[in-house]
N, C-alpha and C positions, 0 to 999 in steps of 0.2 A: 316706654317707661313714663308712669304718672309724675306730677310733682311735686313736690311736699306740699305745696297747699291744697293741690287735691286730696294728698293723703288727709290733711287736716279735717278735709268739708267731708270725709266719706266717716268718720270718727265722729264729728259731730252730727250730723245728722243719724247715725245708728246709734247715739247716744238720745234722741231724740225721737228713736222708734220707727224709724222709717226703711220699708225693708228693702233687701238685694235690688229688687226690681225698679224702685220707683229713686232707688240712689242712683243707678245705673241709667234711668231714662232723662233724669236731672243732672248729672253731671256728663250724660252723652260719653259714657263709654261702656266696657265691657261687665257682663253682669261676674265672669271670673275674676275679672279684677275688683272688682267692687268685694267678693265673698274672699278675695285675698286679703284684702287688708282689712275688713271686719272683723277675721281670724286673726292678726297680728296682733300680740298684745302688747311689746316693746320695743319701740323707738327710737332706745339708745342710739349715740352717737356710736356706731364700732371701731374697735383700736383698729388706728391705720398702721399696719406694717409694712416695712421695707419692701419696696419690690423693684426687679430690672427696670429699668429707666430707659424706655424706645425711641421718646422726643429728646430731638436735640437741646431743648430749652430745659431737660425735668432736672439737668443737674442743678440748675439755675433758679430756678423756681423760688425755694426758701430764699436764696441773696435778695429777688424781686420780693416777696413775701414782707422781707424784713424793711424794705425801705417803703412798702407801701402802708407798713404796721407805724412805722415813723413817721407817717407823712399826716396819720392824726392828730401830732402833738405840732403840725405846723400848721401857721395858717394858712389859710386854704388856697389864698394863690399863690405862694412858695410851694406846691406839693409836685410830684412827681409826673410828667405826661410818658406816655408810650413811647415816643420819640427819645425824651432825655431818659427813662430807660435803658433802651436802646444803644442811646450812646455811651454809656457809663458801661455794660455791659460789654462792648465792643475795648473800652479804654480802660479796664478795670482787668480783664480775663482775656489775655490772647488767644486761649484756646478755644472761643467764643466762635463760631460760623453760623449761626443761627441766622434768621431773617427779620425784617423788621415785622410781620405782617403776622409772622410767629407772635414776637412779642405783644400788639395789637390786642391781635384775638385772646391771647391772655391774662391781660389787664384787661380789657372790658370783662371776660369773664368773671376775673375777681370783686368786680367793683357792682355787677349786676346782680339788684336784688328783687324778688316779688311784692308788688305792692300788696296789702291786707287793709279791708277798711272795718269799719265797726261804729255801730250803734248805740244810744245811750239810752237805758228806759232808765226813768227815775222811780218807778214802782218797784220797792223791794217785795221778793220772794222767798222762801225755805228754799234755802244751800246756794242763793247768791252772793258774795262775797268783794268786799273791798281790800285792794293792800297798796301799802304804801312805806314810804320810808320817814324815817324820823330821826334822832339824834338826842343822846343820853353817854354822859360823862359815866367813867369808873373808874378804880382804881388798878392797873394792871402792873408787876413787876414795881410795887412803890412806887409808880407813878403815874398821874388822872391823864386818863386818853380818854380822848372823843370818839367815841362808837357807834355804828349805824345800826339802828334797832328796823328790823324788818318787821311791819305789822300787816295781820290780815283779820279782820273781822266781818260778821253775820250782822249786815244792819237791820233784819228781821229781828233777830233776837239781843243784839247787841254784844253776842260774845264775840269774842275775841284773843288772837295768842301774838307773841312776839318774841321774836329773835336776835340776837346780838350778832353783828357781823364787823369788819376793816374797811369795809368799802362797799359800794352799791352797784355791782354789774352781773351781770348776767349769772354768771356762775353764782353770789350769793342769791337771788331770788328764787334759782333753782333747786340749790338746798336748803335754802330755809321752807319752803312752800313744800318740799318732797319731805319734807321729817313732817311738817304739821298735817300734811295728808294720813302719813301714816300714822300718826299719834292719835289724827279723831279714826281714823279707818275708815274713809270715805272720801271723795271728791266731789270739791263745790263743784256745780253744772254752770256757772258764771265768774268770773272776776273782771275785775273793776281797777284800772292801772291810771294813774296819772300820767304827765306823759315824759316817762322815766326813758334816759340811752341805754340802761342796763336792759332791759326790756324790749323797746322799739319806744318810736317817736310819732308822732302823728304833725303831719301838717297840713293843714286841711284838711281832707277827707282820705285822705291816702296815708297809712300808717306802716312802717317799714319795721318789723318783727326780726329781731336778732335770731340766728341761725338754732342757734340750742336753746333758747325758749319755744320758737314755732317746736322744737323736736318736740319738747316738753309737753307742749299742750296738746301736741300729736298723742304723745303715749297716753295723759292722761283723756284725753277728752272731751277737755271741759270749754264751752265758750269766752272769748275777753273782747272786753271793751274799753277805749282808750277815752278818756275824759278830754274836754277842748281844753289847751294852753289857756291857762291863767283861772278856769271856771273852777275854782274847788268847795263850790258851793255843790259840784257834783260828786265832791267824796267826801261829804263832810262828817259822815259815820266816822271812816277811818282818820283822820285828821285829829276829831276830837278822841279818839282810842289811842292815837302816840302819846297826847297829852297824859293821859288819864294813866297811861303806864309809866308814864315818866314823874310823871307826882305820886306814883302809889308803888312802884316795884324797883324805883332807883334814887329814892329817896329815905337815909340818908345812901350817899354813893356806895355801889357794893364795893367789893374787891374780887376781881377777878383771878381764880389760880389757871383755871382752865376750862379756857371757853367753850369747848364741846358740852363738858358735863354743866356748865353754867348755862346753856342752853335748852340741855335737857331737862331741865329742874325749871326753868322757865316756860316751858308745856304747863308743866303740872301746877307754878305757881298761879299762871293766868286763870285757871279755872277756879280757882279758889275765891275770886271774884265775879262768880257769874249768883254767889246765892244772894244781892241786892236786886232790888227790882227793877225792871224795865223803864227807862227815863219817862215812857208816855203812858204803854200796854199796861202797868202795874204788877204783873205778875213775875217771880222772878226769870232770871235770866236764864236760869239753867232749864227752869220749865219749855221756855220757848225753846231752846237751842235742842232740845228733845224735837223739835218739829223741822232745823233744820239738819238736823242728823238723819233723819227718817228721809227727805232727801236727796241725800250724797249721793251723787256716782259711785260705783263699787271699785275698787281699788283693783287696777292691773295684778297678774299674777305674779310679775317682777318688777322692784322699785327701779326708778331712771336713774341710770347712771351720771351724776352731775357735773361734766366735766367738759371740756372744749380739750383740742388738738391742735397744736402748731408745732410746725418746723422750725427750728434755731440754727445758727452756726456757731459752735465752737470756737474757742481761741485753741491757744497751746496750750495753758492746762486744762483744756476740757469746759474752762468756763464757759457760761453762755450769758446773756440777758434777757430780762423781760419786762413788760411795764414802764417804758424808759429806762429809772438810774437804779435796777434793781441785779443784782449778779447773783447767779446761784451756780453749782459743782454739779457737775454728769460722773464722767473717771476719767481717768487719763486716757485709756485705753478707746475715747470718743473723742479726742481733742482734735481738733479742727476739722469736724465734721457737720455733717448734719442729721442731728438726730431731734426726736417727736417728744415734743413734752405735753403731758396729760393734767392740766393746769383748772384746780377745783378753785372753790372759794375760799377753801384753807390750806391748802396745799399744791404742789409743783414740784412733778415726777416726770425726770429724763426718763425717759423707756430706752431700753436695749432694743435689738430688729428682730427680737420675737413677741415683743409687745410686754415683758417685766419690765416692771421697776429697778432704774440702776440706783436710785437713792429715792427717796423723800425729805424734802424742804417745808416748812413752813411757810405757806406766801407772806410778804412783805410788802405792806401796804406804804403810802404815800409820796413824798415830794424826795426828803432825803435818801441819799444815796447809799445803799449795801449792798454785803457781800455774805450770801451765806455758803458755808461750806462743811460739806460732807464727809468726816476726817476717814467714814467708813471705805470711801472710793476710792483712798488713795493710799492706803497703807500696804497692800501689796506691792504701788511701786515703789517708794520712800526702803521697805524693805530689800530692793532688788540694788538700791543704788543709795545703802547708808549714810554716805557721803554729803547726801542731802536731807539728811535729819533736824540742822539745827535752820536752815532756812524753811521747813516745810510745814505747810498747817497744822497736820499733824500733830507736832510737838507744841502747838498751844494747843491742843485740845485733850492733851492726859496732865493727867493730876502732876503737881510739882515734884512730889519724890520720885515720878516715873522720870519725869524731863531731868533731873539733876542726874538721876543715876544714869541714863541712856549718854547724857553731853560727858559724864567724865569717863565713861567707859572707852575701850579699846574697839577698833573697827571690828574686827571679829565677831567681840563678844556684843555691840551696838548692834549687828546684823543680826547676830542668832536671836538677840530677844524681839529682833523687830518681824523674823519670820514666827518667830513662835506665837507674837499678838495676830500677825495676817492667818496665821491655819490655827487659831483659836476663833480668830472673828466668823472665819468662814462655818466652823463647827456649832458654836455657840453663841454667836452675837457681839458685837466689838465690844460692850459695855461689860458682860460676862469675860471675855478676853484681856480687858484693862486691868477688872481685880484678880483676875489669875496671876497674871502681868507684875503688880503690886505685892503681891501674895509672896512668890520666887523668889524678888528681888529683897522682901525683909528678910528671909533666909541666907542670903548670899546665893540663889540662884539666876543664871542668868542664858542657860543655853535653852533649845528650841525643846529640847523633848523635856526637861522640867518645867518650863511654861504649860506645856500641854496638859503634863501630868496633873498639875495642881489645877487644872482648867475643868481636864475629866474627874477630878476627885470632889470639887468646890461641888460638879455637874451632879453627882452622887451623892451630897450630904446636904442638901438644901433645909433639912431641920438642923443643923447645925448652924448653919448663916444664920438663919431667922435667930438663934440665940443669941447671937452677939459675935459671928466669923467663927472661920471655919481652923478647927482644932490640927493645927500641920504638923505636930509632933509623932505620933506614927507615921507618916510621910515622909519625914525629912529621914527618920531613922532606914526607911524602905530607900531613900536615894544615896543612903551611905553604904548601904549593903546589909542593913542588919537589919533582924527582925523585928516590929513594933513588940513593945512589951504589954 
């Protein structure tokens, strides 16, 4: 089995024109292999699903996982050796018989990466490109937050796009870079990185590529090159493009509702600045970016999927962590386990052991500590066990005439409306469920099959919502026994 970096040099080089034969005689191996992965067009990372667990240590693995995840926010000779592992592992889990030599071999393996080195030509070309990061104030939720604005520009022609991101690691340069791919419909055949940990690091000549960028570049094709620490005389195109965006597209501060589509709209805004001319060439910008368009790589047949995997462990209510002081909800029904979360640049999804989604979170970026939570994961059990309605998230997350009328109600009748919200969630959506939910109870309805009812009926007159809600008086007269007039 080849290695991802070989995958890498067999992508670039047939990116580069070079056929089965002569990749094959240059990387010294097989020419089927070589005509396998010139046929492979996607790289993705694939969901990892649950599977029997043969090694003594696989139950263990995510517990080691997590303190080795931890051992980045410490300095470096406080971190974790094999040994003290080891011991913890033996003093922590009596059901623990594994061996030390086990553990060994398994922390060197997580810790061991392929080194990558890379060149710097300062001659720009059609469809070499620069990216870098920068930093621009908004306005988000009435309040200015500092944002990382992803840039990548054509220092041939001087165009250039940007993207708003929370943070600058791997995950966002992945999708910011995979939306601008597909927005021009092409791939640069170069980028040009400073020397970013979202990305890889270069130290000396030896440059160490995060696991799902190398995938990245595997899929797309394209060659990178890391600039020397502190030289940014060698990216000075992109450098002076954060500027130039930061003086002319966030200025005065926007207001952010929603950054996805605020991102999208930022594709289209950046172009809008390519009809000034060329700071040297004279000719405009969009003229030249016509030459490095006509150079792109052609775009895979399927976009990368932009995501990393890791295993967590649960507390008791299913909670888990990540990113240090960050807490987010799985279900109850995962609580104190270990289950894979699918962790993008904007989002962070427990997965179920057939590889769905048990919720979706919003990631939460920096230093302060949160807790996000899922009210959608936990309403089946809050409904099994009423009882815990007024301590459960849940009841801060529905509107106050729900929570009033649920806390004075009778256990019975607390139960049935809290099944009739879980097998409305389930049918139509928790937030479709709420207003059904709302709907009953201005009635004086409160049992499970009139929750539904008005659930299936709201389901059925959606041009009535849109007028102003939905008309219950034929309804209510059908749950008295008598006919709508």
């Amino acid at each position: 089995m080849i290695t991802l970096s070989t995958m890498t040099d067999i992508k670039v080089m047939q990116a580069q024109g070079y056929s089965v034969s002569a990749i094959a005689e240059h990387l010294h191996i097989d020419r089927k292999t070589v005509r396998k992965y010139m046929q492979q067009t996607d790289f993705s990372l694939p969901v990892p699903l649950v599977t029997p667990r043969p090694s003594k240590l696989d139950p263990y693995k995510a517990v080691i996982d997590g303190w080795l995840a931890e051992d980045t926010h410490q300095w470096y000779k406080q971190r974790h050796t094999a040994q003290r592992i080891f011991d913890r592992l033996t003093e922590e889990f009596p059901d623990w018989t594994g061996s030390y030599r086990t553990v060994r071999r398994y922390v060197q393996g997580r810790r061991r990466t392929a080194p990558v080195t890379g060149t710097l030509d300062l001659v720009w070309h059609p469809a070499e490109a620069q990216v870098d990061f920068g930093q621009a104030d908004v306005v988000e939720q009435g309040e200015r937050v500092r944002m990382h604005c992803l840039c990548l520009t054509f220092p041939y022609s001087n165009a250039g796009y940007v993207q708003l991101f929370r943070g600058e690691n791997a995950e966002c340069v992945v999708q910011g870079l995979g939306d601008i791919f597909a927005h021009m419909g092409g791939v640069p055949r170069r980028l040009i990185f400073d020397n970013a940990s979202g990305v890889g690091r270069r130290v000396g000549e030896t440059v160490r590529m995060t696991a799902l960028f190398q995938r990245f570049q595997t899929h797309y094709g394209f060659t990178t090159t890391f600039c020397n620490p502190y030289a940014g005389y060698e990216k000075g195109a992109v450098e002076n493009k954060v500027g130039y965006f930061r003086r002319n597209l966030f200025v005065p501060v926007p207001v952010v509702t929603d950054l996805l589509a605020t991102n999208q709209a930022l594709l289209e805004e950046s172009e809008r600045h390519w009809d000034r001319p060329h700071y040297q060439k004279g000719q405009p910008v969009v003229t030249l970016f016509a030459t490095d368009r006509a150079a792109l790589r052609v775009l895979p047949p399927q976009a990368f999927a932009p995501y990393r995997y890791t295993p967590v462990r649960t507390d008791r209510q299913g909670r888990f962590s990540l990113d240090g002081p960050h807490g987010y909800s799985s279900s109850p029904e995962s609580a104190q386990r270990t289950v894979i979360v699918r962790v993008g640049a904007h989002t962070v999804e427990p997965l179920a052991e057939d590889g769905h989604p048990l919720t979706c979170h919003a990631r939460v970026y920096g230093a302060a500590r949160s807790d996000s939570q899922d009210y959608r994961t936990t309403v089946h059990r809050v409904a099994q066990n009423p009882g815990a309605w007024r301590n459960s998230a849940l009841r801060e997350g529905v509107p106050v005439g729900v929570r009033e009328a649920l806390d004075t109600a009778v256990r019975a009748d607390r139960q049935a409306a809290l099944r009739g919200l879980a097998q409305g969630a389930d049918q139509w959506g928790f937030d479709h469920a709420v207003r059904a939910l709302e709907e009953a109870l201005e009635i004086g309805r409160m049992q499970t099959e009139d929750i539904l009812a008005v659930a299936r009926y709201m389901a059925l007159a959606p041009s009535q919502k849109a007028a102003g809600g939905v008309d219950l008086r034929p309804f209510d007269a059908l749950l008295d026994g008598r006919r709508p007039q």
